[in-house]
FIBA-490709 format. One line per field, with one value per residue (C-alpha): x, y, z; residue number from 1. Coordinates in Angstrom, 1 decimal. Last residue first. Example, Ala and Ser with C-alpha at 12.3 -4.5 7.8 and 13.67 -1.06 7.14 Angstrom:
// FIBA-490709
east	[13.7 | 12.3] .
north	[-1.1 | -4.5] .
up	[7.1 | 7.8] .
nr	[2 | 1] .
This chain:
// FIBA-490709
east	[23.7 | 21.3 | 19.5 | 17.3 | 15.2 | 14.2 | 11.0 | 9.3 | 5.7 | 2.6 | -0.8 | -3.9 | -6.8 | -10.6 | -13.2 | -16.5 | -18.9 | -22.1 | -24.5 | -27.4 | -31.2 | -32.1 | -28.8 | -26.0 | -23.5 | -21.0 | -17.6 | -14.1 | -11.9 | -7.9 | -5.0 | -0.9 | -1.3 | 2.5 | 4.7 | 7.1 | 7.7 | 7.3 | 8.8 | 7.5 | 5.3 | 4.6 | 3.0 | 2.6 | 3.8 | 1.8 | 3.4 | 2.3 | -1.8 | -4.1 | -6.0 | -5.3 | -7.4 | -10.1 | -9.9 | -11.5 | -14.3 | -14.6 | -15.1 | -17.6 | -19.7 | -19.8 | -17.4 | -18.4 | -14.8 | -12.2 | -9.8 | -6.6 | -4.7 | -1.0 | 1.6 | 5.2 | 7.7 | 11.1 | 13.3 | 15.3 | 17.6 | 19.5 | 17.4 | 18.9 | 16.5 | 17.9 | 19.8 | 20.8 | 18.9 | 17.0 | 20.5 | 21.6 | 24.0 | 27.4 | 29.3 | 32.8 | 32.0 | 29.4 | 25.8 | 24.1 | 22.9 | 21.0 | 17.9 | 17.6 | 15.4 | 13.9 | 11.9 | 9.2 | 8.7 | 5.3 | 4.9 | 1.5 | -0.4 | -3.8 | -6.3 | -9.9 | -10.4 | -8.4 | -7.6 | -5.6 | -6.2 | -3.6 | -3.9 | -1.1 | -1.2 | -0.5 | -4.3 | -4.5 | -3.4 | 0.0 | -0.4 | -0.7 | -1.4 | -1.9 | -2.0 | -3.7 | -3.9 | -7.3 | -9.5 | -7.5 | -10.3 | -9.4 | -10.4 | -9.5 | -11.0 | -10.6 | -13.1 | -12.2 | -13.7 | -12.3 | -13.2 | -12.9 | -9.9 | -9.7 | -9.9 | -11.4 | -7.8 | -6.5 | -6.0 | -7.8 | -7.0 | -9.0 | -9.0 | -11.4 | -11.6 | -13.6 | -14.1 | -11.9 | -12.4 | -10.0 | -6.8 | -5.2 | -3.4 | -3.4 | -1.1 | -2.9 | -1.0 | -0.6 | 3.4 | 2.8 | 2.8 | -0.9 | -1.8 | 1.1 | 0.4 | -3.4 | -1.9 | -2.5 | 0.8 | 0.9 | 2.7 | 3.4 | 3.9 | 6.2 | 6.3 | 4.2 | 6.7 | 4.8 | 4.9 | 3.4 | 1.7 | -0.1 | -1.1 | -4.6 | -6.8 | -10.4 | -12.0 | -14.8 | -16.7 | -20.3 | -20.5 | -21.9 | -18.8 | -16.7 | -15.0 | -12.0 | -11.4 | -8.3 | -7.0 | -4.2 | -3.7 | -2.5 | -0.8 | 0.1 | 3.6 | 3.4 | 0.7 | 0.6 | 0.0 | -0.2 | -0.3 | -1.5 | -1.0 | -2.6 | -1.0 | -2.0 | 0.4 | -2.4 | -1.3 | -5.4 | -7.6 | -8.6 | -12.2 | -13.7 | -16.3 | -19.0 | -20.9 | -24.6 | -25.5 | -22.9 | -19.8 | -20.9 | -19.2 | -18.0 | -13.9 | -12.4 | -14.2 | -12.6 | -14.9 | -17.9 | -16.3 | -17.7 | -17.7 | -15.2 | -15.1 | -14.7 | -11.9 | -9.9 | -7.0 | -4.8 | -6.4 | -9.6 | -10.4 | -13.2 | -14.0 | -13.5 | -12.7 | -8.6 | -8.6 | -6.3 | -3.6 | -3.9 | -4.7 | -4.8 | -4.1 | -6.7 | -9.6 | -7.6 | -7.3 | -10.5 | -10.4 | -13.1 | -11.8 | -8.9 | -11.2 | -12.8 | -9.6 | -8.9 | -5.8 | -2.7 | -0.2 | 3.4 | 3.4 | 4.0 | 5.1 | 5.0 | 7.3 | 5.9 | 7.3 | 10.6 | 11.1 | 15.0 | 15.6 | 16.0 | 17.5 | 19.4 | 21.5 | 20.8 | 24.0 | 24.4 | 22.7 | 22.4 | 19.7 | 17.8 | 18.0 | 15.6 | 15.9 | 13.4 | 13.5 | 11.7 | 12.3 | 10.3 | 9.6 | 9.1 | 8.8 | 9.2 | 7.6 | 9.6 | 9.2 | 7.6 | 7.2 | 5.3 | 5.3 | 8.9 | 9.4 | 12.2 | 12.0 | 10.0 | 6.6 | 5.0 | 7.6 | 6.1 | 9.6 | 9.0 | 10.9 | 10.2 | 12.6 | 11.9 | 7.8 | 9.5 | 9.9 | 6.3 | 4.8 | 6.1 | 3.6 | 4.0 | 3.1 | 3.7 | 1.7 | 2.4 | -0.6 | -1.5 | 0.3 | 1.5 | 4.9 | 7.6 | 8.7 | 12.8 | 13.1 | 15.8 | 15.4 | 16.9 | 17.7 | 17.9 | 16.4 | 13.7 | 12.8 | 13.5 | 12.5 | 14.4 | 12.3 | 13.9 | 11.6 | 11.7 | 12.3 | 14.2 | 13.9 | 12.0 | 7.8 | 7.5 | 8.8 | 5.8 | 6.1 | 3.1 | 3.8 | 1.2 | 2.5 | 0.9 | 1.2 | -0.8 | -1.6 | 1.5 | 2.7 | -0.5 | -0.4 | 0.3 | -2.2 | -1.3 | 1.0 | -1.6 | -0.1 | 0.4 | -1.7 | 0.0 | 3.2 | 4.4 | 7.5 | 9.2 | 9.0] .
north	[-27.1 | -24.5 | -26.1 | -23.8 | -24.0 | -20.5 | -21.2 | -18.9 | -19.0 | -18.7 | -17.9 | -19.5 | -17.4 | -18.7 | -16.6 | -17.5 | -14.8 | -14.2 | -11.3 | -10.7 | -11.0 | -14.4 | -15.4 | -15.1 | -17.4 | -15.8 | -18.1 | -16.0 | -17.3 | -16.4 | -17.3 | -16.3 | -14.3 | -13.4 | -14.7 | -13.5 | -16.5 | -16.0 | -17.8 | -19.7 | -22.4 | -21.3 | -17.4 | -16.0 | -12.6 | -10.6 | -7.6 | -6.1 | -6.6 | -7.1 | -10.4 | -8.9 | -5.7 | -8.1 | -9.0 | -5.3 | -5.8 | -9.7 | -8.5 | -5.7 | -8.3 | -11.0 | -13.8 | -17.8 | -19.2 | -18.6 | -20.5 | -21.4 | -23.1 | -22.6 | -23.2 | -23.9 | -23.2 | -25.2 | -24.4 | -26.6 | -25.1 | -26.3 | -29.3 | -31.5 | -33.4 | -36.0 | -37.6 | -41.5 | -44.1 | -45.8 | -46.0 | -44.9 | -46.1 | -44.0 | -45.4 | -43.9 | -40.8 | -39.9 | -38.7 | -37.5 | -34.0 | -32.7 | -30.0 | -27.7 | -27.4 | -24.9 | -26.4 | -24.9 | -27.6 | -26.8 | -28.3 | -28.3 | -27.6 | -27.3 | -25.8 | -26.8 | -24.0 | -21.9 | -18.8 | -16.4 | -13.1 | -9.7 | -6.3 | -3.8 | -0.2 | 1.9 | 2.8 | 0.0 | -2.6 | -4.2 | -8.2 | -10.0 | -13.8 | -16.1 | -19.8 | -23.0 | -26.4 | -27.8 | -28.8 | -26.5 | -23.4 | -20.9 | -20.9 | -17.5 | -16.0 | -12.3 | -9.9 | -6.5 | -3.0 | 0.8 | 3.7 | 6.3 | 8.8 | 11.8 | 15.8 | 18.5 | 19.3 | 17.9 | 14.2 | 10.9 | 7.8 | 4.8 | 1.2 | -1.4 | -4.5 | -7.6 | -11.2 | -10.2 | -13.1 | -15.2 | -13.3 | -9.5 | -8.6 | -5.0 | -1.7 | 1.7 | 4.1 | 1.8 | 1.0 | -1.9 | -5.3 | -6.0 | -5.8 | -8.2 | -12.2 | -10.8 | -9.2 | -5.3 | -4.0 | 0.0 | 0.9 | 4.5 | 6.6 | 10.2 | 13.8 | 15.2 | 14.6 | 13.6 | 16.3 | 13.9 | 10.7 | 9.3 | 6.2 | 5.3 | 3.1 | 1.2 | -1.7 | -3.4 | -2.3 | -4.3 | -6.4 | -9.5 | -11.4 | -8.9 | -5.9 | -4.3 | -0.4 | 1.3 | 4.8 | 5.6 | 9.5 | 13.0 | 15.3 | 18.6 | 19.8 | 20.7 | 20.0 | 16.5 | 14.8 | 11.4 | 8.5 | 5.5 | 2.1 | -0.8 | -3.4 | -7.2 | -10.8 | -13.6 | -15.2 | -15.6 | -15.1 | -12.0 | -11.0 | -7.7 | -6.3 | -4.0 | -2.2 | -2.1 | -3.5 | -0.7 | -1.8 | -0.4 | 2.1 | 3.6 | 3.6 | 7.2 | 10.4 | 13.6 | 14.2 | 10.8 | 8.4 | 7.6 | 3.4 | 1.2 | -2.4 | -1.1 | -2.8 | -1.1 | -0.2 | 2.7 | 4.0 | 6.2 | 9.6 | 11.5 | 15.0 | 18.7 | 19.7 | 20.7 | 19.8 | 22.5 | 21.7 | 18.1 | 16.3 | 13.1 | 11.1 | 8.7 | 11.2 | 13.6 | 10.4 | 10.3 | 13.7 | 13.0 | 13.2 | 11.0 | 8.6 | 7.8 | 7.6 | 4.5 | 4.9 | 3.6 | 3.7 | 4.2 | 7.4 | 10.9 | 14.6 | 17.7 | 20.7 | 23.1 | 24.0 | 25.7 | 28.7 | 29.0 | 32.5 | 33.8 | 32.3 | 28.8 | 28.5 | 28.9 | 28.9 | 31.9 | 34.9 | 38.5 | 37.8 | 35.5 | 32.0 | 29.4 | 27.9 | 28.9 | 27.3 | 25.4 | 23.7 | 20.4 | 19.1 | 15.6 | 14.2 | 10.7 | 9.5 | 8.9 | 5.7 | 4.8 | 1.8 | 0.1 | -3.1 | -3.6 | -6.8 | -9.6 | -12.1 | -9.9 | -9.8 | -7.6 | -4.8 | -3.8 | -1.8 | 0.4 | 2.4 | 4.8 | 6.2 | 4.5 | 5.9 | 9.4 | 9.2 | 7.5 | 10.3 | 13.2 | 14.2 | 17.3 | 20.1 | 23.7 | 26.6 | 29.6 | 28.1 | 27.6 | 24.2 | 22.8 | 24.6 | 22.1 | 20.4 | 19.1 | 17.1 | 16.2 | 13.6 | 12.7 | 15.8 | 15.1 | 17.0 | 14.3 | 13.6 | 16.1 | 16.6 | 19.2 | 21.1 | 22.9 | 24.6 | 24.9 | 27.6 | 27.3 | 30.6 | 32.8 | 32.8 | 31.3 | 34.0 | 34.7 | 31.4 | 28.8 | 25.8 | 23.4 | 20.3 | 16.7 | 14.1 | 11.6 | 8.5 | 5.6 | 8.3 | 8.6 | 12.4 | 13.6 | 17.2 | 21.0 | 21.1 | 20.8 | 19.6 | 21.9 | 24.1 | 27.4 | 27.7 | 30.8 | 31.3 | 34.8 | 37.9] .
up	[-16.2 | -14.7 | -11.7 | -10.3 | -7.0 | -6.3 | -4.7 | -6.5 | -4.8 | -7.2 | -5.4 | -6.7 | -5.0 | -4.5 | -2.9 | -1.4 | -1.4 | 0.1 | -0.8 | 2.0 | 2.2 | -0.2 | -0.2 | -2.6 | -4.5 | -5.9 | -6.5 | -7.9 | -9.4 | -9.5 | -10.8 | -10.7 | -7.8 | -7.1 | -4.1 | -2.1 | 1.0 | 4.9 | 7.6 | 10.6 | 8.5 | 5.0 | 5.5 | 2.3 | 1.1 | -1.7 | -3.8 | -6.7 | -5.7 | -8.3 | -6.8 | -3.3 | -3.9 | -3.7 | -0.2 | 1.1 | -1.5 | -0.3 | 3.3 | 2.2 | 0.4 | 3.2 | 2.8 | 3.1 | 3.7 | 2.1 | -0.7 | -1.7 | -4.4 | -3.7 | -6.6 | -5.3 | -8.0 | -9.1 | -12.1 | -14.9 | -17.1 | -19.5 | -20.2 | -23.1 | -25.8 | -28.3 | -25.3 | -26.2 | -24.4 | -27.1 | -29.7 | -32.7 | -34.8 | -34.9 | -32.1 | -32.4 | -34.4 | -31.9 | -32.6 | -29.6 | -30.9 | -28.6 | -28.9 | -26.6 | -23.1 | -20.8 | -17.9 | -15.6 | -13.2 | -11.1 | -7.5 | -6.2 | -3.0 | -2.1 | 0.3 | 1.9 | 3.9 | 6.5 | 4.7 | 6.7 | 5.8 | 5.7 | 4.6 | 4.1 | 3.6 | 0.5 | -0.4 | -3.2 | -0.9 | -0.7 | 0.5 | 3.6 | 3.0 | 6.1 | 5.1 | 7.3 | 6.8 | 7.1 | 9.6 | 11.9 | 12.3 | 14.6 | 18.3 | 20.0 | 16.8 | 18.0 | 16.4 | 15.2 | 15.2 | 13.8 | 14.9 | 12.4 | 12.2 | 13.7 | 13.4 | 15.9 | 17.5 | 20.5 | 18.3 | 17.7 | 16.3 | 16.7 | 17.5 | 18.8 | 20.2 | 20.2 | 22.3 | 25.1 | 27.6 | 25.9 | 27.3 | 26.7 | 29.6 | 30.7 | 30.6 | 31.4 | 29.5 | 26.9 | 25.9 | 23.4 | 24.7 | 24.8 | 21.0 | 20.6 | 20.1 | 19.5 | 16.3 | 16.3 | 14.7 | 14.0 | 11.4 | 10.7 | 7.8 | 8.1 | 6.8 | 9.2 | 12.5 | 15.7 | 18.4 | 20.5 | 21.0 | 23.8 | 23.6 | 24.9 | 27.4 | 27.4 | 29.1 | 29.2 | 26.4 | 25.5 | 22.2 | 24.5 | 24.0 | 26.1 | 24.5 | 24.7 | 23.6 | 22.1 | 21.6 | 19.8 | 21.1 | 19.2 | 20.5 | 18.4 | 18.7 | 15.1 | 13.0 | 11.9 | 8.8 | 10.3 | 7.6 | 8.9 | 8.5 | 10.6 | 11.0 | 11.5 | 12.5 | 12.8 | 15.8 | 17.4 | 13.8 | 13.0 | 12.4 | 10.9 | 12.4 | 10.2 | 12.4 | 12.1 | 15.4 | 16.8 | 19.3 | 22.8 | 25.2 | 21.9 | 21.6 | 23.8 | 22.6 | 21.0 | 17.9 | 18.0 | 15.7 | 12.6 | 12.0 | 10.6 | 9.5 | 5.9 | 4.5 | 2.1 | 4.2 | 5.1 | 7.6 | 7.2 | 8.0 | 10.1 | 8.7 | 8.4 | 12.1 | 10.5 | 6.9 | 6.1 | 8.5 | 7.8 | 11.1 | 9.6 | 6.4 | 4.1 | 3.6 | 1.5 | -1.0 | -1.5 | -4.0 | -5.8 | -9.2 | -7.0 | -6.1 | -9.5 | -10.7 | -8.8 | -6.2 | -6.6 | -3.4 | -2.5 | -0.9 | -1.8 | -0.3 | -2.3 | -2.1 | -3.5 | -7.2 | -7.6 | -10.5 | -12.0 | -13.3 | -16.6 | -19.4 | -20.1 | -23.5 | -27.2 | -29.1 | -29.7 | -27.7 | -29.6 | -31.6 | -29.2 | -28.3 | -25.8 | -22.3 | -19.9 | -16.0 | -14.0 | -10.9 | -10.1 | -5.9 | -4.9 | -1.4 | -0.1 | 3.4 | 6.2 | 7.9 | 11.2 | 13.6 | 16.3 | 16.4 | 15.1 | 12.9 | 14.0 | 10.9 | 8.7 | 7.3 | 9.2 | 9.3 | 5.6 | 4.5 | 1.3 | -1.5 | -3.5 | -6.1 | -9.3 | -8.7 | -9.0 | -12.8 | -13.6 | -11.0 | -12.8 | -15.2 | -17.2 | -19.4 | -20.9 | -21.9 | -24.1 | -26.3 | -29.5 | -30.1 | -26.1 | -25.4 | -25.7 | -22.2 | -21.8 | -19.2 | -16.2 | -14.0 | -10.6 | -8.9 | -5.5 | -2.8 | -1.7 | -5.2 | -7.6 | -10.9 | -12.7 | -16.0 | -18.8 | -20.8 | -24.3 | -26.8 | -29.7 | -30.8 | -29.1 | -29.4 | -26.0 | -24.2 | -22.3 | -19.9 | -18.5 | -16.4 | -15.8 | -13.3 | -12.9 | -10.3 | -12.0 | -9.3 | -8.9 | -6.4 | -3.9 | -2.8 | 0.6 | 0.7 | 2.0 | -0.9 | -3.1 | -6.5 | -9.4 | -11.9 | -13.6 | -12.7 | -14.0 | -15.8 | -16.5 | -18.6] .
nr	[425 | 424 | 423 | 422 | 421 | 420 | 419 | 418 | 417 | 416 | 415 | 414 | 413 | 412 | 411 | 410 | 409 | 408 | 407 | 406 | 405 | 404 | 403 | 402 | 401 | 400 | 399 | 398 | 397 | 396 | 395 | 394 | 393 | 392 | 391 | 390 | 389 | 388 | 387 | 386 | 385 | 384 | 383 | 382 | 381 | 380 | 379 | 378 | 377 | 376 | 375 | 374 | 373 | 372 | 371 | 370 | 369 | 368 | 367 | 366 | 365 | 364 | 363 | 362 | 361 | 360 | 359 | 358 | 357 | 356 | 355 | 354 | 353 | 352 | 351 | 350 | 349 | 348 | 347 | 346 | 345 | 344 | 343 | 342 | 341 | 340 | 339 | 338 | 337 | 336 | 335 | 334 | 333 | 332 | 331 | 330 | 329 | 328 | 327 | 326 | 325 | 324 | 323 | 322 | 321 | 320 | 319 | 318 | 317 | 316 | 315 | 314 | 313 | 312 | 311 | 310 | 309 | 308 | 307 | 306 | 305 | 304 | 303 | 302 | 301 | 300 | 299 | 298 | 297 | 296 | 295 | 294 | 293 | 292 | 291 | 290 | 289 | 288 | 287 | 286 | 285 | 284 | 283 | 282 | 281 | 280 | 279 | 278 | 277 | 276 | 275 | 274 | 273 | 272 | 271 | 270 | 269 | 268 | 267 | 266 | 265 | 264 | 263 | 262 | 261 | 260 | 259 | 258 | 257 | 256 | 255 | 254 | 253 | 252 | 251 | 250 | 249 | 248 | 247 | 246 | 245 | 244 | 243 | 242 | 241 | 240 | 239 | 238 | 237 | 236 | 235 | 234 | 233 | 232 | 231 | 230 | 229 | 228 | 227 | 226 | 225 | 224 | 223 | 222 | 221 | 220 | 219 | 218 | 217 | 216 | 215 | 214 | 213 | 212 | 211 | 210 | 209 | 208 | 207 | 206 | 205 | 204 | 203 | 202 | 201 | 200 | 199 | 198 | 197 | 196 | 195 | 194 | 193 | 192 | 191 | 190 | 189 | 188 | 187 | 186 | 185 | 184 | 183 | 182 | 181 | 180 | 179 | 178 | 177 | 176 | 175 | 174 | 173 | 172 | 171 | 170 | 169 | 168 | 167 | 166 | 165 | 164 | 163 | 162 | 161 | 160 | 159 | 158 | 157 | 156 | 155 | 154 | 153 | 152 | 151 | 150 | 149 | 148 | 147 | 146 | 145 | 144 | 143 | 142 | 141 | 140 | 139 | 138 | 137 | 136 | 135 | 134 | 133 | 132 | 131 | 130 | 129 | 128 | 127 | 126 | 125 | 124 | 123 | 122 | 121 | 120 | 119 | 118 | 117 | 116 | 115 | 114 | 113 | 112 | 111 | 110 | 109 | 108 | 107 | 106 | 105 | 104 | 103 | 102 | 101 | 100 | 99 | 98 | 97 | 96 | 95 | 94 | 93 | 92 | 91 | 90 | 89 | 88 | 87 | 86 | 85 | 84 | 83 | 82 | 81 | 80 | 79 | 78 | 77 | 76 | 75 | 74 | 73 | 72 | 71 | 70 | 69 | 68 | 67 | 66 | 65 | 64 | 63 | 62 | 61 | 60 | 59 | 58 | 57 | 56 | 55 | 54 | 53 | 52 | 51 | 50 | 49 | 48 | 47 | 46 | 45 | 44 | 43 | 42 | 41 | 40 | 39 | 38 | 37 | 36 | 35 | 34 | 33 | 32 | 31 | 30 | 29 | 28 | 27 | 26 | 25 | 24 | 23 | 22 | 21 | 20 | 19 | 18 | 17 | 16 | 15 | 14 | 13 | 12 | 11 | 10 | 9 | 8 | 7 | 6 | 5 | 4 | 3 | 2 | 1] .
């Protein structure tokens, strides 16, 4: 006599929001007239989509996917790229929730009109991201947000980021007294603005720590020291900036000075109950490449975080003129014989872009996996002197040349920036 819902979201689980986020709803009076079901989307208590859902042929079941609706409603601030960013920051993650309810006729009811009483979903909570469906068949996406109430002791989890310069942690432990031979390390270069994202699903007035290691040139630790972090709230995303211009400035518990003589670092999350992130290694270029001129590119990876490189090779810069014209007609009553200089051919618009060619240097295979999500990312920044510019990949090609033991890449990215020159007349 009512609605069941049949298959929904985990509530116990942040889902990615450009991934399905599908609902089964099942009712016994699907034999009255006219019946339909009248579902409410929600997003963060707001209804902001109403659909009607028809019974599927031969069944009393129902069907829908909401992530296309709530997608409009997510929005995003990367602190990285702006003029003043905050090094540590958090924003609070959307959350969706569909009611239900049966609408049909029945002899003594006219016009058909709403019937019975309205059924809520969970609540779930999303984030701007796109996984592969690879990894949501296998679930990956549990892996990229801690302390989840029914994950607790289950695993080691990622942040959000492709790149796998990560190793398991050992439960509870400060960074490794030494970094692995077989870690993967990924280098920044001295300035280059980094975050790391995380999503911290947090069970109440549980502390969890940012813990960090320095290491000298021969891999070995040096020093170590934490952030403490309590009673975080669940529903929220974090960025955590790690630049060398401002690893040192956050509120440790044992302050230092970060200088020359700290060749690597690491970073890890951890927490007083069994579940953590992987550790996490980095490299500090204290002496960058200026051969050429350089570019830092962050962009939107597929996990929801953002990635940046700076790509210090041979690099080039063009001006395209993208022009929309009409045809003129110069005759004039006065002078009717034509001439050379007349206008047969008007521009009514005349824009200005700025096209980038870029390119790495040598790339091992796991660095070019974790740059790849850059040639299909939705929204890339560049770097152009002290401000940074919106740009979109408008080419890409992509060099393999491999060694005898080992894959080597060398990547190539044209990035388009929209100047915003126009000259409509």
């Amino acid at each position: 006599m009512a609605i069941t819902i049949q298959s929904q979201p985990d509530e116990d689980y942040k889902y990615p929001a450009w991934n399905d986020l599908n609902f089964v709803v099942s009712s016994t009076n699907t034999a009255q007239s006219g019946f339909k079901i009248v579902a409410n989307v929600k997003v963060n208590g707001t209804t902001v989509q109403t659909l009607n859902l028809y019974t599927y042929p031969s069944t009393i079941r129902s069907y829908c996917n909401v992530n296309k609706i709530v997608q409009n409603y997510i929005t995003d601030v990367y602190q990285g790229v702006l003029p003043s960013p905050s090094i540590y920051s958090n924003q609070s993650l959307y959350y969706v929730q569909v009611t239900f309810q049966e609408f049909y006729s029945d002899p003594i009811t006219s016009p058909p009109e709403l019937k019975g009483t309205p059924v809520n979903s969970d609540i779930i909570y999303v984030w701007r991201a796109a996984m592969s469906l690879q990894q949501i068949v296998d679930a990956d996406y549990q892996l990229y947000q801690f302390d989840s109430a029914k994950v607790t002791g289950d695993g080691l989890f990622n942040f959000l980021t492709p790149f796998t310069n990560s190793v398991n942690s050992s439960f509870g432990n400060v960074a490794p007294t030494n970094i692995p031979s077989t870690a993967n390390i990924l280098k920044i270069k001295a300035s280059q603005i980094y975050s790391l994202r995380y999503i911290l699903n947090s069970v109440n007035n549980i502390t969890s720590y940012i813990r960090l290691g320095l290491y000298d040139s021969t891999k070995t630790r040096t020093y170590s020291t934490q952030i403490s972090l309590v009673a975080l709230d669940k529903t929220k995303m974090y960025d955590f900036a790690i630049g060398t211009d401002v690893l040192d400035t956050h509120i440790w518990d044992n302050p230092f000075t970060l200088d020359s003589n700290d060749k690597y670092f690491a970073i890890l999350i951890t927490s007083v109950i069994t579940t953590q992130s992987k550790t996490y290694f980095f490299e500090i270029d204290w002496t960058p490449c200026n051969a050429y001129e350089n570019y830092e590119v962050h962009w939107l990876n597929r996990y929801g975080g953002f990635d940046s490189w700076l790509f210090d090779r041979r690099s080039k810069s063009q001006t395209e003129v993208n022009q929309v014209t009409h045809k003129n007609n110069p005759f004039n009553i006065s002078s009717p014989t034509p001439t050379t200089y007349q206008r047969y051919v008007k521009p009514h618009f005349t824009k200005l872009s700025d096209v980038l060619d870029l390119n790495t240097n040598n790339l091992k295979v796991w660095e070019y996996e974790g740059l790849s999500d850059l040639f299909t990312s939705p929204e890339v920044y560049v770097k152009i002197n002290d401000a940074f510019f919106s740009c979109v990949v408008q080419d890409k090609q992509t060099f393999q040349n491999y060694k005898t033991s080992d894959g080597v890449f060398n990547v190539n990215v044209k990035l388009k920036v929209d100047n915003n020159q126009v000259r409509q007349w």
